[in-house]
C-alpha positions, 0 to 999 in steps of 0.5 A, spaced: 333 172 449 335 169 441 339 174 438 333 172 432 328 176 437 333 183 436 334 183 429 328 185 424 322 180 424 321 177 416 314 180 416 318 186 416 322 186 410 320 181 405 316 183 399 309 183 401 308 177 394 313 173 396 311 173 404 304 173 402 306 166 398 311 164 402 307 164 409 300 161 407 302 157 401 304 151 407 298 152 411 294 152 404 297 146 403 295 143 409 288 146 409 287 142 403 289 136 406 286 136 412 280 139 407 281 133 403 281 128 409 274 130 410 272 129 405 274 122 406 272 121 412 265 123 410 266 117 403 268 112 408 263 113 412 257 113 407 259 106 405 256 105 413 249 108 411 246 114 409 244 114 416 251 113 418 253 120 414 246 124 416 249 122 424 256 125 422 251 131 419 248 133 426 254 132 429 257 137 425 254 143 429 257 141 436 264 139 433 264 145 429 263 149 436 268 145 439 272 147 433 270 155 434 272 155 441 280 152 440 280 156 433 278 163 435 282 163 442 288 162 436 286 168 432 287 171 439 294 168 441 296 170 433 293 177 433 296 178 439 304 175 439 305 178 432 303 185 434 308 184 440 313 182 435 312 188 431 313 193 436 319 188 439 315 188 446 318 180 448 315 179 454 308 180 452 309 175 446 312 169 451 306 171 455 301 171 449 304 164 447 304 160 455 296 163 456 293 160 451 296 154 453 292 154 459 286 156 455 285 151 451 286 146 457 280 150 460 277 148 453 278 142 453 275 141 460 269 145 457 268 139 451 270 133 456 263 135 460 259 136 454 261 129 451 259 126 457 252 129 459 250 133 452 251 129 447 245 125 447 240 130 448 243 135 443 243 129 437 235 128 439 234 135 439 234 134 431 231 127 429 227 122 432 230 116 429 234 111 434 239 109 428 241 116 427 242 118 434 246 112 436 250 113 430 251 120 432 252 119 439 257 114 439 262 119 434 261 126 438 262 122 445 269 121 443 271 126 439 269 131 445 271 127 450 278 126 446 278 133 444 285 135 447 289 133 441 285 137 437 285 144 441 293 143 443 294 142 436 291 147 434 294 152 439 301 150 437 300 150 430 298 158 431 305 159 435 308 157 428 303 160 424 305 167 429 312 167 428 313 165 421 314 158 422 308 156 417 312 151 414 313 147 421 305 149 421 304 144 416 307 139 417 304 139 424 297 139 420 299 134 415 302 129 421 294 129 423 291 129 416 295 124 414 295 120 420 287 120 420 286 118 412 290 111 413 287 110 420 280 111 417 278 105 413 283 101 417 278 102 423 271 104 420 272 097 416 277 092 419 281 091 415 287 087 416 288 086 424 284 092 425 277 091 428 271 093 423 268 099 428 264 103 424 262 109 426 266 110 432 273 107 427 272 114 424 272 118 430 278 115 434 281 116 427 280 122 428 282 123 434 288 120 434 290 124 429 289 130 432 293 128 438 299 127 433 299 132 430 298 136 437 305 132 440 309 134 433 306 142 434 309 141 440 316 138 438 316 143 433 315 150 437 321 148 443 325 145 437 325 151 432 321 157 435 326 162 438 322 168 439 318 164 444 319 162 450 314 155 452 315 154 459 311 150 465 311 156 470 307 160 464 302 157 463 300 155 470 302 163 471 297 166 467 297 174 466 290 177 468 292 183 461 294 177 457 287 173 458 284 179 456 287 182 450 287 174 447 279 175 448 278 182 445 280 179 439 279 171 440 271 172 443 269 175 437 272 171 433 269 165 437 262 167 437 263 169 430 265 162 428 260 160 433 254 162 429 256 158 424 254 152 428 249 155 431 246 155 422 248 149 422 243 146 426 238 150 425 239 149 418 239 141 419 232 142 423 230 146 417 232 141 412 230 136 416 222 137 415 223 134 408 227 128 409 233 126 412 236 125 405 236 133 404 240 133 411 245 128 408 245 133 402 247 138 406 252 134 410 256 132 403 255 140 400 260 142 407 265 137 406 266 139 398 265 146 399 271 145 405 276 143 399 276 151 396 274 154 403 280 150 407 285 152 402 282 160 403 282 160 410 290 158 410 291 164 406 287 167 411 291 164 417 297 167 412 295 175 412 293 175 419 300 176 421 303 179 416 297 185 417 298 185 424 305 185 424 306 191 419 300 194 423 305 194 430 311 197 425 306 203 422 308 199 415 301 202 410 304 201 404 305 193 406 298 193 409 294 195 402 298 192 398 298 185 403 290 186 401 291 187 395 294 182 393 290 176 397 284 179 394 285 177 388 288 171 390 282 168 394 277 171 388 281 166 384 280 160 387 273 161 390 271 162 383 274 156 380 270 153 386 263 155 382 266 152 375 267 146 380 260 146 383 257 148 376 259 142 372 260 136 376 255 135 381 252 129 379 260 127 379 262 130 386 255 127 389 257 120 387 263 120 391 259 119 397 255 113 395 249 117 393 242 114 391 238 116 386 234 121 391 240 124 393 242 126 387 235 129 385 237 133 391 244 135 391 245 137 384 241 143 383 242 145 391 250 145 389 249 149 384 245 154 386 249 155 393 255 155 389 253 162 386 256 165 393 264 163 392 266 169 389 263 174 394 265 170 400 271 170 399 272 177 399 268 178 405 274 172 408 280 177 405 277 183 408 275 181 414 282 178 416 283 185 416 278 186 422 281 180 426 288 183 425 287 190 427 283 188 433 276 190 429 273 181 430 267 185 433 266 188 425 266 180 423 262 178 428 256 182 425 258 181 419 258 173 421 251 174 426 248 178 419 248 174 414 248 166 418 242 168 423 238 174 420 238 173 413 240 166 413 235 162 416 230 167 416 229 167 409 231 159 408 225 157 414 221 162 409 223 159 402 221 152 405 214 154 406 213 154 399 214 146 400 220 146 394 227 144 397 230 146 392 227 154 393 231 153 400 238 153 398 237 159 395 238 163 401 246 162 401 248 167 395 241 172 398 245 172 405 252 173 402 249 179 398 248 182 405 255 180 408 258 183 402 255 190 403 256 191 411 263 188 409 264 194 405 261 199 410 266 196 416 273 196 412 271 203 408 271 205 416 277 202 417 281 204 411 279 211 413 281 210 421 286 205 421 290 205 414 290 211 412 292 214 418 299 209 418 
């Protein structure tokens, strides 16, 4: 074992400001790259069609899915090799990391049937249009079947992220961004000796470079991760105990994550009814809400292991003062968001080629969804607490709540009146709801949990 392992982890000792910055600040970065290459991607893709973009935004909900799966069996990984760490219990860290090798190969398994049988009849489920769904099933068909890079980079980068290796993390995610923003219009346009492949230039795009950034994680972790152990014989050796502490807190997570897609779709059937513009409109509002949401979520991924950490030592000062100042870090940012949203929506709109129509859409729907930011963000802080003290059930509810209770009931509702405008408020009167159970499960917590550190 390293020496590293025996001696007092960072997260331990550092002041909680510094730490805080300097373990989400890289994955901040990163997230805003990789938020930033949506974006882009979704640009280049709108210069095809807005049939091409709408496609994209039906595709979403099964990509996000996918995303969901990998995405929360690392909440589980990271939650439980950090709070080995902190209690200096070795082993289980090294069995944490090889198990949810294996489970993202398990995953990945899952995504390759789906990417050949399921594709289609998902797409055909949300519209009739033959250009839409021979779009969309060309780029879900190689995005899920390709899908392994995307899981072992997202498994690696959660390793990094688990000991404190945030800047190595970065560096994995930016390898994949990067890679994917300059392939983007080589492929999706045929520049040079590239061939034009449309729609599906986008998506090996993004495929390669996921698988990139999965090889640069993977480089990393044997190079520079030294309180772990990587290792064929343990991830082919799986511990029946590992696998379910991962779950306890991963299964939450991915359902949670889950609903998300789930509202998606529902949401696109919903919009669906007055035009396929009204869909594109919301496709283009999630890439542009993702460039203030990613950053959040990296700062998310950066509290998670400070928490879970100073949870394992009984460090109650460090965990409030963690909260504390994430909080009103994630407050800024969202907030700065909503001024984004509010002045220029006509502006961001344009970006994606947008016609007359869509911007007679897009504009009072950004807005008025935009009202949200400030309050989501605190839902976000507050429950990386729950995923961090092994409470992700809380953010399940939360998560179930505001996105299939509140949500889509009162958007379906709202659309009766026959003004599309009138369905996009449904977002803040959701996040009104969200933000009142958030309360009601972390004043739990802090009565329970914290205070008794």
């Amino acid at each position: 074992m390293s020496d590293n392992t025996q001696t007092e982890n960072k997260m331990g000792v550092i002041p909680v400001k510094s730490l805080i910055i300097s373990m989400s600040l890289p994955m901040m970065i990163s997230m805003l790259v990789q938020a930033l290459y949506n974006i882009v991607d979704s640009i280049f893709v709108a210069r095809v069609s807005e049939d091409a973009l709408t496609a994209v935004t039906l595709a979403f909900p099964l990509q996000s899915l996918m995303i969901a799966l990998g995405s929360g069996t690392g909440v589980g990984i990271n939650a439980l090799l950090s709070r080995s760490l902190g209690k200096k219990e070795f082993d289980k860290a090294n069995d944490a990391a090889n198990t949810g090798i294996l489970l993202n190969i398990i995953n990945y398994l899952a995504f390759l049937i789906i990417g050949i049988f399921v594709v289609k009849p998902f797409l055909a489920s949300q519209t009739d249009s033959a250009s839409i769904i021979a779009y969309g099933n060309t780029y879900l068909t190689y995005v899920c079947t390709l899908s392994f890079g995307l899981f072992f980079q997202m498994t690696f980068e959660r390793l990094l992220q688990s000991t404190g290796l945030t800047f190595q993390s970065m560096i994995s995610q930016l390898t994949g961004a990067i890679i994917n923003l300059i392939f983007d219009p080589l492929l999706i346009f045929g520049i040079g000796f590239f061939p034009k492949l449309g729609v599906a230039g986008a998506a090996l795009a993004t495929v390669f470079g996921q698988i990139c950034a999965a090889f640069v994680g993977l480089f990393l972790n044997i190079s520079t991760n030294h309180e772990i152990k990587i290792s064929i014989k343990g991830v082919f050796h799986p511990n029946a105990y590992t696998v379910s502490q991962i779950y306890l807190v991963g299964v939450p997570s991915i359902l949670m994550m889950s609903i998300g897609s789930v509202m998606t779709y529902l949401m696109n059937k919903i919009l669906g009814i007055f035009s396929t513009t009204a869909v594109a409109v919301f496709g283009v509002y999630f890439k542009l809400q993702s460039f203030f949401f990613m950053p959040l979520f990296g700062l998310n991924n950066g509290i998670i292991p400070v928490l879970s950490y100073n949870y394992g030592a009984k460090r109650r000062d460090r965990i409030v003062e963690a909260l504390r100042f994430s909080i009103i870090f994630a407050f800024a940012i969202m907030t700065f968001g909503t001024i984004v949203f509010e002045m220029i929506p006509a502006t961001l709109l344009k970006l994606f080629d947008a016609s007359v129509h869509m911007i007679e859409i897009g504009v009072p729907a950004l807005r008025i969804i935009a009202i949200h930011f400030p309050v989501a963000s605190l839902c976000i802080i507050l429950g990386s607490m729950f995923q961090a003290f092994a409470k992700s059930y809380y953010s399940l509810v939360v998560s179930l709540g505001r996105q299939l209770v509140v949500l889509i009931p009162v958007a379906w509702l709202l659309a009766q009146f026959g003004n599309v405008n009138y369905v996009w408020f449904a977002f803040p009167i959701a996040e009104i709801m969200s933000f009142t159970i958030t309360m009601l499960f972390f004043r739990r917590i802090k009565r329970n949990v914290i205070d008794t550190l």
